[in-house]
C-alpha positions in Angstrom: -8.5 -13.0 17.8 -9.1 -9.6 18.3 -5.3 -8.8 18.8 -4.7 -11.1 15.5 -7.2 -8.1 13.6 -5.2 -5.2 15.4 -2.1 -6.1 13.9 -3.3 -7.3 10.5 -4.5 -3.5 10.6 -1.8 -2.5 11.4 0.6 -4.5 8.6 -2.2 -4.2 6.0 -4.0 -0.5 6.8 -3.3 0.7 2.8 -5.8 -2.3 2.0 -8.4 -1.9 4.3 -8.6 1.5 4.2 -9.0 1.2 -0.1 -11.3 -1.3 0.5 -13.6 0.9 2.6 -13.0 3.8 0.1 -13.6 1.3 -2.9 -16.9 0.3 -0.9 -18.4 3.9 -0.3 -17.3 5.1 -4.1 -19.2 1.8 -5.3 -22.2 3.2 -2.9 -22.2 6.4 -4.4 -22.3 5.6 -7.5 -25.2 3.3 -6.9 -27.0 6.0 -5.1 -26.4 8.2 -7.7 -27.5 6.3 -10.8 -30.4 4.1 -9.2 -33.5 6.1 -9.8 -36.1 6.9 -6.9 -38.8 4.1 -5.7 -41.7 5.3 -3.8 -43.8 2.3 -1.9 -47.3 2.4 -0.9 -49.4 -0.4 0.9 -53.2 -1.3 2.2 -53.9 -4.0 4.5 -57.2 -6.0 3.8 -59.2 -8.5 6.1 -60.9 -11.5 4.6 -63.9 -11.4 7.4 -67.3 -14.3 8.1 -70.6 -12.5 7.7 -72.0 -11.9 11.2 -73.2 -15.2 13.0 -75.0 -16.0 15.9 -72.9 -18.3 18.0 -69.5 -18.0 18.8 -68.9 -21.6 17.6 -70.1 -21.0 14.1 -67.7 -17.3 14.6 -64.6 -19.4 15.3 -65.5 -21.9 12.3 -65.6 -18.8 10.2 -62.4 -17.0 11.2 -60.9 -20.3 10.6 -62.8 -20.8 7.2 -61.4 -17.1 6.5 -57.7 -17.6 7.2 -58.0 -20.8 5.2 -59.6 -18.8 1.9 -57.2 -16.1 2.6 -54.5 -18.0 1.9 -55.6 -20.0 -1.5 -56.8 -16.4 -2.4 -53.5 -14.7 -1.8 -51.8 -17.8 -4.1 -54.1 -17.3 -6.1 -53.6 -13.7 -6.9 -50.1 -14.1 -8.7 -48.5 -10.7 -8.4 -46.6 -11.1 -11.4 -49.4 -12.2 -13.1 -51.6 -9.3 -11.4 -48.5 -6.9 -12.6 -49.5 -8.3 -16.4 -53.0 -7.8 -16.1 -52.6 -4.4 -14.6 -50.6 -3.2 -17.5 -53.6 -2.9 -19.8 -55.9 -1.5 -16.9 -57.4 1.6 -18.5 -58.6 2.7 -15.3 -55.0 3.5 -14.7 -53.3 7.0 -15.3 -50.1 6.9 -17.8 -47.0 6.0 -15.9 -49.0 4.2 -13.0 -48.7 0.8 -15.4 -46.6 -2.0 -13.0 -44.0 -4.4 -14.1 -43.4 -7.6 -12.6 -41.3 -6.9 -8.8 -43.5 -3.8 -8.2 -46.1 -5.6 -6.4 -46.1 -8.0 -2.9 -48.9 -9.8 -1.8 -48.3 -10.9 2.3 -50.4 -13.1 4.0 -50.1 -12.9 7.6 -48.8 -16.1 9.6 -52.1 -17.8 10.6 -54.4 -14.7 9.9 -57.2 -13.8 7.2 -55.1 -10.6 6.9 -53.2 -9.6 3.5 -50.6 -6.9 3.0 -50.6 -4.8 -0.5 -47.7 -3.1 -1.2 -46.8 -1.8 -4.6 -43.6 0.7 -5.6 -43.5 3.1 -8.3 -41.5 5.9 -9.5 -43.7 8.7 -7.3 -45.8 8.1 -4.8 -49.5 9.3 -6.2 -48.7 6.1 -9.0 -47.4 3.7 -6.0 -50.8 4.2 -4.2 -52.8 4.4 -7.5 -51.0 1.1 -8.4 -51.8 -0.3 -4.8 -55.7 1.1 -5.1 -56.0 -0.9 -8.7 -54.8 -4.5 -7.0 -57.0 -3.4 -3.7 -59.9 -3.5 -6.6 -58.7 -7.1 -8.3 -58.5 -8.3 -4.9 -61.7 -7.5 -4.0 -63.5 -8.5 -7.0 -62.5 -12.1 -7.5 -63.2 -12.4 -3.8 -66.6 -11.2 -4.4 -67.0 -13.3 -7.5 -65.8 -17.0 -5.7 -67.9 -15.3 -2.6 -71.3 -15.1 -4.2 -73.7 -17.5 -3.3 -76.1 -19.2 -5.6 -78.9 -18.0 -4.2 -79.1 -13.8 -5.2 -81.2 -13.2 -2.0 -78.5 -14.9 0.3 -75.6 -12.9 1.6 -71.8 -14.5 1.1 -70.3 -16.5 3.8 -66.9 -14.1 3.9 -66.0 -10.6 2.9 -63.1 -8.8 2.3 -62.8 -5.2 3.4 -59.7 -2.8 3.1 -58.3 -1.2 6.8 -57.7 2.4 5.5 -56.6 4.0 2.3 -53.5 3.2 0.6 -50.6 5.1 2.1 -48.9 8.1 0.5 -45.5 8.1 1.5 -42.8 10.8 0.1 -39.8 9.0 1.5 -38.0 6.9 -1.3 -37.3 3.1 -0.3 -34.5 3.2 -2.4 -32.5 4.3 -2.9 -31.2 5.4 1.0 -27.8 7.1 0.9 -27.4 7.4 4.2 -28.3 3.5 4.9 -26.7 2.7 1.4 -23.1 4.0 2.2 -22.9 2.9 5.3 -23.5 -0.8 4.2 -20.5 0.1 1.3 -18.2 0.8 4.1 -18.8 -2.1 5.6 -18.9 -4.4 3.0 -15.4 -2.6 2.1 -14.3 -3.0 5.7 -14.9 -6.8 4.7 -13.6 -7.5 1.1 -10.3 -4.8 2.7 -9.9 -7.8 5.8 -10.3 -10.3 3.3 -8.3 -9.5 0.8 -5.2 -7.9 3.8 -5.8 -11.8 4.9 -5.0 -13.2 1.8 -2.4 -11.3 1.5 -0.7 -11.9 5.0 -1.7 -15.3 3.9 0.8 -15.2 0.9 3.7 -13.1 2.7 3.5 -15.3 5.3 6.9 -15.7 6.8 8.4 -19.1 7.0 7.9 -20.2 10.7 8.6 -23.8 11.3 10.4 -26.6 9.6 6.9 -27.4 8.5 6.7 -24.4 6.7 9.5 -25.0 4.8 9.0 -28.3 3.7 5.5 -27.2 2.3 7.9 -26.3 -0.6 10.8 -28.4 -0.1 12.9 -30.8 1.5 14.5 -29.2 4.7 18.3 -30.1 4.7 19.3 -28.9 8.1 19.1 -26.0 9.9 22.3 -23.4 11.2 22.0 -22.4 14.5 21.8 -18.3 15.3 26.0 -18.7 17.1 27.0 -19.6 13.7 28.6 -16.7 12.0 29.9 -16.6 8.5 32.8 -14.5 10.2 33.8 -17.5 12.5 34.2 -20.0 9.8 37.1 -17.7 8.3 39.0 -17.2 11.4 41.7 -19.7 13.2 39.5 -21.6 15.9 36.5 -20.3 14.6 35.1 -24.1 13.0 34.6 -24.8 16.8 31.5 -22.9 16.3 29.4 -25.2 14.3 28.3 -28.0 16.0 26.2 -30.7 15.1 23.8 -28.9 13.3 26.4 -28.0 10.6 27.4 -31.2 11.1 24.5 -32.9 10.1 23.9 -30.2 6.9 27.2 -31.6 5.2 26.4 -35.3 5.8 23.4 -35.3 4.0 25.3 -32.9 1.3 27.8 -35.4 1.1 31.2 -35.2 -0.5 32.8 -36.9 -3.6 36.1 -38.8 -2.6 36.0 -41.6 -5.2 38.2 -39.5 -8.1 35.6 -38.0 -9.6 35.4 -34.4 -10.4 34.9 -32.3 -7.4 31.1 -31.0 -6.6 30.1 -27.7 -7.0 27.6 -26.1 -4.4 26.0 -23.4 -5.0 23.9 -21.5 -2.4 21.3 -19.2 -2.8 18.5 -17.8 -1.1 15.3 -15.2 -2.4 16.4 -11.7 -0.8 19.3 -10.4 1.2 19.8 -11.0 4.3 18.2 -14.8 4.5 21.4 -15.5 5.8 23.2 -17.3 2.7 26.9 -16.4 3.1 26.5 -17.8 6.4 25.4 -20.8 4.8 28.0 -21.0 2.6 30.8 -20.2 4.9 29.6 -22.9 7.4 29.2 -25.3 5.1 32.7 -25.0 3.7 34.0 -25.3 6.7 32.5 -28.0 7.9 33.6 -29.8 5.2 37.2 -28.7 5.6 37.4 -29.9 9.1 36.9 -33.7 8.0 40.3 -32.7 5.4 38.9 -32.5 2.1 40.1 -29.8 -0.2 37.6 -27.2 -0.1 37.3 -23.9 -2.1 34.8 -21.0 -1.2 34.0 -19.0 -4.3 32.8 -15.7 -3.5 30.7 -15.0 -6.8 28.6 -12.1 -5.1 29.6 -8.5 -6.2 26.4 -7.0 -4.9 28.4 -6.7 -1.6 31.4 -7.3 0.4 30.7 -10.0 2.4 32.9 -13.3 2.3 36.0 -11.6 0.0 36.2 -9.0 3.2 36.5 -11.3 5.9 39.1 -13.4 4.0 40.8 -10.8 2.5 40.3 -7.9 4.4 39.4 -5.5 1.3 36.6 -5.7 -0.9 38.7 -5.0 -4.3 41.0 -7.9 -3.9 41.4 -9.5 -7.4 39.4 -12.2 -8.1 36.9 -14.5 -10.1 36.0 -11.6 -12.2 39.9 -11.1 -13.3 40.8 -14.2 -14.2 37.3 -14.7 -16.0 38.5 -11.8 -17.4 41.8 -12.9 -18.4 43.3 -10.1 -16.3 45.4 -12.6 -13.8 46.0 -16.4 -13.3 43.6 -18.2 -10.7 46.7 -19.5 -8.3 47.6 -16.0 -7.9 44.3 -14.7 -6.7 43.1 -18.0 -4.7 43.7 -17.0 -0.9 43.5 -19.7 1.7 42.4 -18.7 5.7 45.2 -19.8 8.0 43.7 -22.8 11.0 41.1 -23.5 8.9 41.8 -25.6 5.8 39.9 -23.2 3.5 40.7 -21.5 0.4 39.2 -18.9 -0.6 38.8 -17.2 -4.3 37.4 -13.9 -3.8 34.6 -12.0 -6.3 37.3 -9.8 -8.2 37.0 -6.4 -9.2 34.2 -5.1 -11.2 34.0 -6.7 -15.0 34.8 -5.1 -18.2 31.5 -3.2 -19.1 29.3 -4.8 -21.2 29.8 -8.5 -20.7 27.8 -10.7 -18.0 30.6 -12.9 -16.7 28.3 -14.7 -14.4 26.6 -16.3 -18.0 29.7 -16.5 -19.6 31.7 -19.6 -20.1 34.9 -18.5 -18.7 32.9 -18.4 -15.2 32.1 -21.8 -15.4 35.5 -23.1 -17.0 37.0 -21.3 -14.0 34.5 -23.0 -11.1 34.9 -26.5 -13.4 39.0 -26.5 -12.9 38.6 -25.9 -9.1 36.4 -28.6 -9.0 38.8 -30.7 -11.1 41.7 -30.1 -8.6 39.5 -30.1 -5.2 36.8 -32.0 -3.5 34.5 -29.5 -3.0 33.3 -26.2 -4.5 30.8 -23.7 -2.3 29.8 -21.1 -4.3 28.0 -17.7 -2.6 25.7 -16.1 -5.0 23.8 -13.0 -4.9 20.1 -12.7 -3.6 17.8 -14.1 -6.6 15.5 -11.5 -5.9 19.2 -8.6 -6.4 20.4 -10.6 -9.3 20.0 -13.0 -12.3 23.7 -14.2 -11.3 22.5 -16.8 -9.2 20.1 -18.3 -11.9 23.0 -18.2 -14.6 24.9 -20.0 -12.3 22.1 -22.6 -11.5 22.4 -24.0 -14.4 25.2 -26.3 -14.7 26.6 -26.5 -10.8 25.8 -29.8 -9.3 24.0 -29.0 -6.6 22.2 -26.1 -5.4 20.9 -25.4 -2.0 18.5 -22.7 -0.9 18.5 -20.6 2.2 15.5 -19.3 4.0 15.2 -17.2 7.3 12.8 -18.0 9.7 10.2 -15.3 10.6 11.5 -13.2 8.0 11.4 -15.4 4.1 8.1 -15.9 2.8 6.5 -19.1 1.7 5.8 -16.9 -1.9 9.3 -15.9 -2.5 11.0 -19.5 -1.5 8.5 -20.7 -4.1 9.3 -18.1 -6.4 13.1 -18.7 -6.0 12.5 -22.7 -6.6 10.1 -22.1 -9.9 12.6 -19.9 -11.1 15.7 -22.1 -10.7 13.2 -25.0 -12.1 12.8 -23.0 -15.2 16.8 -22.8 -15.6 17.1 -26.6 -15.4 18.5 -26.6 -11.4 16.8 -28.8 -9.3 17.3 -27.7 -5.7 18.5 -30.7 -3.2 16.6 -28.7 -0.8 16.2 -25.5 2.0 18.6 -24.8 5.0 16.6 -22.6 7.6 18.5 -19.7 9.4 17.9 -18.3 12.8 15.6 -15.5 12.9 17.6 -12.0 13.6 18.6 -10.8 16.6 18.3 -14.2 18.1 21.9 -15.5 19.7 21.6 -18.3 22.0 18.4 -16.6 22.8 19.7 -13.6 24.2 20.3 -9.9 22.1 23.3 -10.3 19.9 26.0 -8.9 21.3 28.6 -6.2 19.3 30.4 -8.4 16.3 33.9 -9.0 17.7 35.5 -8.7 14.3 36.8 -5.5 12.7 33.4 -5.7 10.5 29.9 -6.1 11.8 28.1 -9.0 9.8 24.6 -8.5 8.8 24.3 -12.3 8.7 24.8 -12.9 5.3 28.3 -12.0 5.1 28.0 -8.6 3.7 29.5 -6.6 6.5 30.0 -2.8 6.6 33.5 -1.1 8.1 33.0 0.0 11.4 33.5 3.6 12.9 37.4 4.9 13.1 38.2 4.0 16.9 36.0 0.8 17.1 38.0 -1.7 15.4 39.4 -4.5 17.6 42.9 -4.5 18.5 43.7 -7.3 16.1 45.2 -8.0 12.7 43.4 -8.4 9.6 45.0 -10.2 6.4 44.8 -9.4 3.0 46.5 -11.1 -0.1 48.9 -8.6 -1.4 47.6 -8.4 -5.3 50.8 -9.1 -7.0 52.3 -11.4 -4.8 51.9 -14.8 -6.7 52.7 -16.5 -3.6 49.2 -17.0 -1.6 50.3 -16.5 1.2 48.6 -13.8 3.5 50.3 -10.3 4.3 49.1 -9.0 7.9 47.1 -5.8 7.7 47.4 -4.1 10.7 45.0 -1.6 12.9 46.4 1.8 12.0 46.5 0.1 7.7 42.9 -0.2 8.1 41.6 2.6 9.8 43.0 4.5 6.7 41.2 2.7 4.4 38.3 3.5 6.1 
């Protein structure tokens, strides 16, 4: 538990530390604006008259604890503040209001506490000395005896003068802002716990289905760089496996299905997704495309390509090229792939437009299958332009590091485009590979783990051969790029 505070300290110190500064300002200020009280108090002693026998003593202690206490109810002290208002015998500014006055009776004693507070301390003991008389007198008057030559059966007698005190009860600065730091200490916990609370990463597949249906899961050796490689579907196992049955795929003539995956923030691990899933569904022969409509990166148009500027979806939204010269398929796999494109003509969203969709609708006409890799919802409204007429649209969450908050963001906000979500695929947390440290990405570009991948260092690139579509070649087929080419584009 302990540990659990250290680190919520630790992730959430801004917080606590306002709320302790938020709690000694509030102090202050109370300290500063709450006028002085000065208290003052008497003790009394409702006593028997002096007897003979200790019987009829302890009969009379008892018969003066009893009388002390109807006395002390009574004596009302609002209703004694009241009276004592319109006491002449009072200077100006001694007057009491009702909460200035306390009347105690000691637990199973004839004893009775006055205290009374004022705004200096002659008027608190003056006020104290004027109850000390009211006290005294209706004792004396519910005392007497009938007979005037008889003496009463109790007394009441005062133990000392009032007290004069010159220290203030309130306010206490010292006492005062140490209770604001710690009630800021609290409401700062509180409020850092919340807030882990709400930022909580997505841990489990419990978690996840808190929000929505979990679809599958893909497994940390699964690399959107392996899915775009000969050999490299060997990779995805059953998990994968599992992900596209439940997907499913059209086969019955019907217009192919568009997929579209997206995921809250980079990283989550969402060209992965999509790469995976595409091939997965290519291994079981169905004609699969993988549009690469993210520009906010070069992720899945680099490994297929080998460039990041390879024309694209942007050109021939564009009108700038034909879509068979710019679709690019990935030799041992069964994919093709249409790259993002180059960057738009300014001042048109080609994402919203309906040359995007009339270009994703004829692949789906002439394939089975359409995966479309999107942008991070959180980088980009692409993703929710997109949302809205695709067929199906899948969302991608890492575990340990996507928040219950921004899944449920990400689902409220395709909800509010008219896309309804079949449901979440988890990722593995980073850094975890079969358990063990990742080791160095084999390929010529290191993948963050959502396909955007940055070009390695001159002198670290594998002795290997990348492809790249040649951009006027209207055949599709793939012109090797070799070791020394890329190095100089780097």
């Amino acid at each position: 538990m302990l540990q659990s505070y250290r680190h919520l300290i630790r992730a959430r110190w801004i917080m606590v530390l306002a709320g302790i500064v938020t709690g000694l300002a509030v102090a202050a200020v109370v300290v500063a604006t709450t006028p002085p009280r000065y208290a003052s108090e008497v003790t009394m002693v409702l006593s028997p008259t002096a007897s003979g026998t200790a019987s009829s003593s302890y009969d009379g202690e008892t018969l003066a604890t009893q009388k002390a206490k109807s006395y002390t109810s009574l004596l009302d002290p609002d209703l004694l503040a009241r009276e004592l208002a319109a006491d002449p015998s009072l200077p100006p500014g001694a007057t009491v209001v009702p909460g200035d006055l306390s009347l105690t009776l000691q637990p199973d004693t004839p004893v009775v506490v006055v205290r009374g507070t004022a705004g200096t301390p002659l008027r608190a003991q003056q006020v104290v000395q004027a109850v000390t008389r009211r006290y005294e007198l209706t004792v004396a008057e519910f005392e007497r005896p009938a007979d005037p030559a008889a003496r009463p059966v109790l007394t009441i007698r005062t133990v000392g003068p009032p007290t004069l005190n010159t220290a203030p009860v309130t306010p206490r600065p010292a006492l005062d802002l140490a209770l604001g730091a710690v009630l800021g200490l609290a409401a700062g916990l509180a409020a850092a716990v919340v807030a882990e609370r709400r930022r909580r990463p997505i841990r489990s597949v419990a978690d996840a289905e808190a929000v929505l249906p979990v679809l599958g899961s893909v497994p940390a050796r699964v690399q959107s760089a392996d899915c775009l490689r000969p050999g490299g579907t060997e990779t995805l196992g059953e998990d994968v496996r599992r992900l596209r049955a439940r997907l499913g795929v059209r086969r019955d003539g019907q217009p192919g299905r568009v997929v579209l995956v997206v995921s809250p923030s980079p990283g989550d691990g969402r060209s992965t997704v999509a790469a995976a899933l595409a091939a997965a569904w290519a291994r079981t022969g169905a004609r699969v495309v993988l549009v690469d409509a993210d520009r906010t990166g070069p992720g899945i148009t680099v490994l297929a390509t080998g460039v990041d500027d390879a024309d694209g979806l942007t050109d021939v939204a564009a009108g700038r090229t034909g879509l068979r010269r710019v679709l690019r398929s990935v030799p041992g796999t069964g994919l093709t792939v249409l790259p993002a494109g180059t960057d738009p003509p300014p001042g048109i969203d080609l994402p919203a437009s309906l040359a995007v969709r009339s270009v994703v609708t004829e692949l789906g006409r002439s394939n089975d299958v359409v995966v479309v890799d999107t942008p991070a919802v959180g980088d980009s409204g692409d993703a929710l332009a997109l949302a809205s007429w695709v067929d199906e649209v899948v969302l991608v969450a890492r575990r340990d590091r996507t928040s219950a908050i921004a899944l449920t963001g990400t689902l409220r906000a395709m909800t509010e485009v008219g896309a309804h979500p079949a449901g979440v695929v988890l990722t593995a947390p980073r850094g975890r590979r079969a358990g063990r440290t990742p080791a160095p990405d084999p390929l010529p570009s290191a993948d963050d783990g959502d396909g955007h991948v940055t070009e390695p260092p001159t002198g670290t690139v594998p002795d290997r051969t990348i492809v790249r579509a040649g951009p006027g070649d209207p055949d599709p087929a793939l012109t090797p790029l070799t070791r020394s080419q890329y190095e100089s584009r780097a």
